[in-house]
N, C-alpha and C positions, 0 to 999 in steps of 0.2 A: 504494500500500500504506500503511496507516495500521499504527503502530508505537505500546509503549510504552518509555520511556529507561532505563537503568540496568543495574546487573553484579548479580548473585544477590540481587537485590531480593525480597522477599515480593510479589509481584503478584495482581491477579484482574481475569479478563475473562470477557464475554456478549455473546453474538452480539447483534447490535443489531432482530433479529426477535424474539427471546425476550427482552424485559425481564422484570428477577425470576427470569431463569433459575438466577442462584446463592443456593444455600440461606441462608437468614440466621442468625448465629450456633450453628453446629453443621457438622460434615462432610459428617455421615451420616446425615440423616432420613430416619424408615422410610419416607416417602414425599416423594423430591424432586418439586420442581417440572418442570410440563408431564410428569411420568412419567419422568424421566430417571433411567439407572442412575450412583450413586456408584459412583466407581475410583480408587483410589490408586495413582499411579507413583511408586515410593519408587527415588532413583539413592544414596540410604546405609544404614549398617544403623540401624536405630531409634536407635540408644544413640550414635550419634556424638554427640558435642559440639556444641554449638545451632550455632557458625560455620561447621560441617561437615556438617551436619546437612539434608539435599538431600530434598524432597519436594514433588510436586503433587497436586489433586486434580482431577477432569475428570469432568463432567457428559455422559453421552453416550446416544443414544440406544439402542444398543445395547452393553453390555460385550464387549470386547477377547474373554476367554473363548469366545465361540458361534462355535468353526472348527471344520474337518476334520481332523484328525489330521494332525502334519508327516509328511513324508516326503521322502529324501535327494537333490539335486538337484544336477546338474551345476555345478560350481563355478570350469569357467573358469578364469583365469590367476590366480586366489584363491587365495592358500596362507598358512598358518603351516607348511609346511614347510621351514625352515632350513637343513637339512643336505644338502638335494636335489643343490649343487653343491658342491664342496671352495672353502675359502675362498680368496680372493684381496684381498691387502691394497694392490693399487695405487691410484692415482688414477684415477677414473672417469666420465668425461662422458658424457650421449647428447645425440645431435641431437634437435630435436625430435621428439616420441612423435607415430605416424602418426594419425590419424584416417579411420577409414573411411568412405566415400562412401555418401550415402545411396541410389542408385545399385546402389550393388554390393550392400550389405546393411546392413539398421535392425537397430541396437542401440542400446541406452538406456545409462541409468545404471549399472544392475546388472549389465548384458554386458559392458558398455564398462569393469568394474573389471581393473585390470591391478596387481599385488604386486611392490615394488621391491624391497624389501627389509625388513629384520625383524629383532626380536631377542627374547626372551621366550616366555613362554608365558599364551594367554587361558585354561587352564583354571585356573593358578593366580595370575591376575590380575596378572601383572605383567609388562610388555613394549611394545613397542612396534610398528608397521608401516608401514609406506608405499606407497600406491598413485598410480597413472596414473589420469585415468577418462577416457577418449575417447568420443566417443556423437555419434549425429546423429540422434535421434528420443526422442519424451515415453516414460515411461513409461505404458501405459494398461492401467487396473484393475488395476495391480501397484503393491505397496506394499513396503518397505525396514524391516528394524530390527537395530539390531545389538546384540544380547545380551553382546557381547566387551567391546564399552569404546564411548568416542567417539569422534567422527568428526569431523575441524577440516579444513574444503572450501575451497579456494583454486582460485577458478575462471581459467581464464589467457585462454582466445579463447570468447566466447561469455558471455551474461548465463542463468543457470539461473532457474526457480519453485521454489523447494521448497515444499510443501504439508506439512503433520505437521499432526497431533492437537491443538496451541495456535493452528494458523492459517496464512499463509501468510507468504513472504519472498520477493523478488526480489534478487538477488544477482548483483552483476558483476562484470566484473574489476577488480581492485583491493580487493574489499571480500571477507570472509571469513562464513564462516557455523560454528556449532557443534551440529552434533545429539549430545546426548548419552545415554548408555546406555541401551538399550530404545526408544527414540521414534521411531516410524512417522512415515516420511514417503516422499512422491511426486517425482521430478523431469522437471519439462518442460523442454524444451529447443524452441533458435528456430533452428535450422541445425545445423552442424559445431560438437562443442564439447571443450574440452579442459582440464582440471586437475589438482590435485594434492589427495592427502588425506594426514594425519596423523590415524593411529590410537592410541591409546594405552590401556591395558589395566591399571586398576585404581587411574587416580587419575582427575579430572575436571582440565579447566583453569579453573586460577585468575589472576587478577593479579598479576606479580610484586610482590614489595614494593621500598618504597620506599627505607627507608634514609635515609642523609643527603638522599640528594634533596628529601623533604619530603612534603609532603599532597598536591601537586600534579604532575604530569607523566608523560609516556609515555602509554598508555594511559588514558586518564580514562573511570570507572564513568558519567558521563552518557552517553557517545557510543555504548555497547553501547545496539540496538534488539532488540526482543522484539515476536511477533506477538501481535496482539487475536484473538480466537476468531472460527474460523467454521465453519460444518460444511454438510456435505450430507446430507441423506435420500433415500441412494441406491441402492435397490435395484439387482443386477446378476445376473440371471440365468443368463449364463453364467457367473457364477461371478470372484469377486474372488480375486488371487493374493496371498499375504501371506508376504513371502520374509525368511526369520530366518538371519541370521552368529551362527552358534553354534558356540564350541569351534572357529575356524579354519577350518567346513564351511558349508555353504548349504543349508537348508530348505525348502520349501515347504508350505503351505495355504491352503483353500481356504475360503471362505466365500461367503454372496449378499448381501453389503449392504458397503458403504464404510466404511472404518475414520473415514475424518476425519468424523466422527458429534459431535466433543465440541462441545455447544454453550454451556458456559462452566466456568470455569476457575481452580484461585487456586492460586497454591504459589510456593516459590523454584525449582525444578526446570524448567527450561524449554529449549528452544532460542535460539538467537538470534546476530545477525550486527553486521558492525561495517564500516566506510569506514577505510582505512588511512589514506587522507588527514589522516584528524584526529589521526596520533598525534603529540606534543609531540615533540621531539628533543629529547635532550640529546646534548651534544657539546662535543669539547675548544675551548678558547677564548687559548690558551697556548702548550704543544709538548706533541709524542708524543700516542699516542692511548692512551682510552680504551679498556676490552675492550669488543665486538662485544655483551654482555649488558645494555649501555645502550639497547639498542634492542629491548629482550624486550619483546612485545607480549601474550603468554599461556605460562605455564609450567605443568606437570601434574608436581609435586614427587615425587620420593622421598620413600623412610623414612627416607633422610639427609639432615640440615640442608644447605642451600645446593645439592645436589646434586638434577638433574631427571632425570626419567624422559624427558622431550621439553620444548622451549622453541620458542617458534614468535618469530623474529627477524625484522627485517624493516631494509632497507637503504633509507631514504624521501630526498627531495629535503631537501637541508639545505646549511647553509653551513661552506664546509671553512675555517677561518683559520688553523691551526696551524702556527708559526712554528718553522724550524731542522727541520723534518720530515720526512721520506720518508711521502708524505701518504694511498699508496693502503695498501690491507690488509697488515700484515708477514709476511714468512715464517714460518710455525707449524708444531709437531707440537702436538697434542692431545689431552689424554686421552679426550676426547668425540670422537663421531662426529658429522660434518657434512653433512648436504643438504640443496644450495642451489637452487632453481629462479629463473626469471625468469619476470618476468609481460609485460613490455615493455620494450623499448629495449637499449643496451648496457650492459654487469656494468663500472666501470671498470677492475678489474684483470686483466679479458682481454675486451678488443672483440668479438676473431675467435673464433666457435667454440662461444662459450657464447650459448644463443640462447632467445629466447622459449618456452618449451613444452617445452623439454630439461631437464637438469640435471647437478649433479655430486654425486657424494659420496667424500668425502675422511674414511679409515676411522682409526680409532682410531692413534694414532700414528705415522700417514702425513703426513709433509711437505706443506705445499702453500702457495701465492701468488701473488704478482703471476708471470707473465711476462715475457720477456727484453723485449720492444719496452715493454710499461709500465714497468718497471723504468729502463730509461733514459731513456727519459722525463721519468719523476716526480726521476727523480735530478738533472736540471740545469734543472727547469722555476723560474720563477721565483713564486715564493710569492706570489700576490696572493691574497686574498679570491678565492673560487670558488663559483657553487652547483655541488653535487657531486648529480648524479642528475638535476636538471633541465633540464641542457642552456643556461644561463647562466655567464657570468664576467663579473666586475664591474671594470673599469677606472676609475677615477675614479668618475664617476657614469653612464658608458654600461654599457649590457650587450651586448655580443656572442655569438651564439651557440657552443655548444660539444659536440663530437659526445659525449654521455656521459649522456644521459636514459635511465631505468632505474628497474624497482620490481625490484631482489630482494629475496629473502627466503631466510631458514636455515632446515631442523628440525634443533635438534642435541639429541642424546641421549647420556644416560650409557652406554647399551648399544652391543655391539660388534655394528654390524650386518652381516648374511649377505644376501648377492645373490641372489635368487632366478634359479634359468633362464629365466626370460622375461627377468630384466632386462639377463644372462648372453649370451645367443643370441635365444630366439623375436622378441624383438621387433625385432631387427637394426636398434636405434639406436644401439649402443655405440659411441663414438670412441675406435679402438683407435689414435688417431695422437697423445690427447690427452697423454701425456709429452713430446712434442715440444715443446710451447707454451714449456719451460724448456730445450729444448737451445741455446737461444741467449745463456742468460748467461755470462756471461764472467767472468774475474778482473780483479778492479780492485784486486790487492794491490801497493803501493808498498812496500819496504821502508829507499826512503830520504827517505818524504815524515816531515817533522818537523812540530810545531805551529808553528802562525802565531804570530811575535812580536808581532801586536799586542795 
């Protein structure tokens, strides 16, 4: 896959069969080149402010416009329904989310969406969601868009294609993709596959800022890739599906020819994907820790300063030094809501339980952390230099292996989120044994230990 670099950059591409395919100084000439219709996909309102200010334009051989009329279509374990269960504000794990067998029965991207949980509303833009997507077969001549908000894809077992209207992207695990608002796209799949999306509903993601940190670190605007344009000229006879998330519900229309028709392209408005690998770490060098927002890799802000609608965090391989410390995550209540998946390996501050494919979430003012066995552990371990995530500890100058490689990641959100029934019952992953993990801390209160005279 050929890529171009950068975070909400002004771009433009042409398929490399059509040279000349993008019009020369102007948008909208009454006659583009090779016969192509101008379209504009605007993701803000005209008048935003130029650094907010979200548009592409897309050379296509047919316009978006020429379908069949939608019509209401079964929506699967899709909901912005809320309220469907009575809230429950405990700590919440599931094992990992099943995958069905291709076998038993093909379902794709769009069958395979399953709704964890939620908060908001997409008709008055503002809110949040979280799904599952399991799937073991491509999408074919069915095409995706989501009119609600964006869509930020964390694939966990299996490498996805996305296809969309700018071009194509391969996408694996570890690396993350972003289609955002309105933009059609396809996904193939190469076996059993399974991940995680974060929706969010009336802002886009941005880069967190930096703050004292400076110009440089976390996230760096070179490492986001962006596809070059490609298109097909593809008639489909029996009829192409073009399936629209509107208002919380599923659409369908029909059309005879291939949406991904744009065969060149320019705007800041785009899709595009990133390698977690590359993000910078920052991290304490001292004692105590740092907040867990050191490691914000995309945030989708509120109306309120410093406050997000969702933060996509991410726990990478780094070096833990910090001296006089209780080194894994501390006990927390929240005012934010937290959900954590894993993409690989062990979480440190619970080995057992929390696993690849699964997750937890830990609701707005619900306690949670380490466990009793980490807990004790980390309480009399002897503080060397550690890689923490990678599965190294540094002795001198050898390394020894160490059981603790792991990519997690957070969504955490200002919204207080509601567990949909699938995530409740149907999908009978829920670990109703997961309060146990802390029945084994114990009291270590001395009330006649005094400080050390030295």
């Amino acid at each position: 896959m050929t890529y171009m670099s950068g975070f909400g950059n002004e771009f433009s591409s042409e398929d490399s069969r059509c040279p000349g395919s993008l019009p020369e100084g102007q948008n909208n000439p009454q006659v583009c080149p090779y016969g192509l219709y101008a379209e504009q996909l605007s993701g803000s309102a005209f008048t935003c402010p130029r650094p907010a200010n979200k548009r592409s334009w897309l050379y296509r051989i047919l316009p978006s416009v020429r379908h069949k009329p939608y019509a209401a279509m079964d929506c699967g374990d899709l909901t912005e329904n809320w309220n469907e269960v009575e809230p429950d504000p405990n700590q919440m794990r599931w094992l990992p989310f099943t995958i069905p067998k291709f076998s038993e029965k093909k379902v794709d991207f769009v069958m395979g969406l399953h709704t964890l949980c939620g908060a908001g509303d997409a008709k008055s833009r503002n809110g949040i969601a979280i799904h599952m997507f399991t799937c073991n077969t491509s999408m074919m001549d069915r095409c995706f868009n989501n009119s609600d908000g964006d869509f930020l894809i964390v694939p966990q077992q299996g490498e996805i294609l996305v296809t969309t209207e700018f071009g194509k992207m391969m996408v694996e695990p570890n690396e993350i993709c972003v289609i955002q608002q309105g933009m059609r796209f396809s996904v193939a799949v190469f076996g059993e596959t399974r991940g995680y999306v974060l929706e969010v509903y009336g802002a886009h993601y941005e880069l967190p800022d930096l703050g004292p940190i400076g110009a440089n670190g976390l996230a760096n605007p070179r490492d986001f890739l962006v596809p070059v344009a490609w298109y097909e000229d593809r008639t489909v006879a029996t009829g192409y599906t073009v399936i629209n998330k509107y208002q919380g519900k599923l659409f369908s229309s029909q059309q005879d020819f291939s949406p991904f028709n744009v065969v060149a392209w320019h705007g800041n408005y785009t899709p595009y994907k990133y390698n977690l690998d590359n993000f910078m770490v920052i991290n304490c060098v001292a004692f105590d820790h740092a907040d867990p927002s050191i490691f914000t890799v995309l945030t989708a802000k509120s109306n309120r300063p410093g406050v997000a609608i969702a933060d996509f965090v991410i726990f990478p391989p780094r070096w833990g030094v910090a001296d006089r410390t209780f080194r894994p995550p501390y006990y927390h209540r929240n005012c934010m809501s937290e959900f954590m998946g894993l993409i690989k390996g062990h979480y440190e501050a619970k080995e057992e339980g929390f696993q690849p494919g699964g997750g937890s979430l830990h609701s707005m003012m619900t306690p949670h952390g380490p466990d009793g066995d980490c807990f004790e552990k980390s309480s009399t371990a002897a503080l060397k230099p550690e890689r923490v995530a990678e599965g190294t500890m540094v002795t001198g100058i050898h390394f020894v292996p160490a059981q603790c490689q792991y990519m997690a990641f957070m969504f955490e959100s200002s919204f207080s989120m509601a567990v949909t029934r699938w995530g409740l019952d149907t999908c009978q992953r829920l670990d109703k044994s997961y309060y146990q993990c802390w029945e084994t801390l114990r009291s270590h209160f001395n009330p006649n230990w005094r400080p050390s005279k030295q």
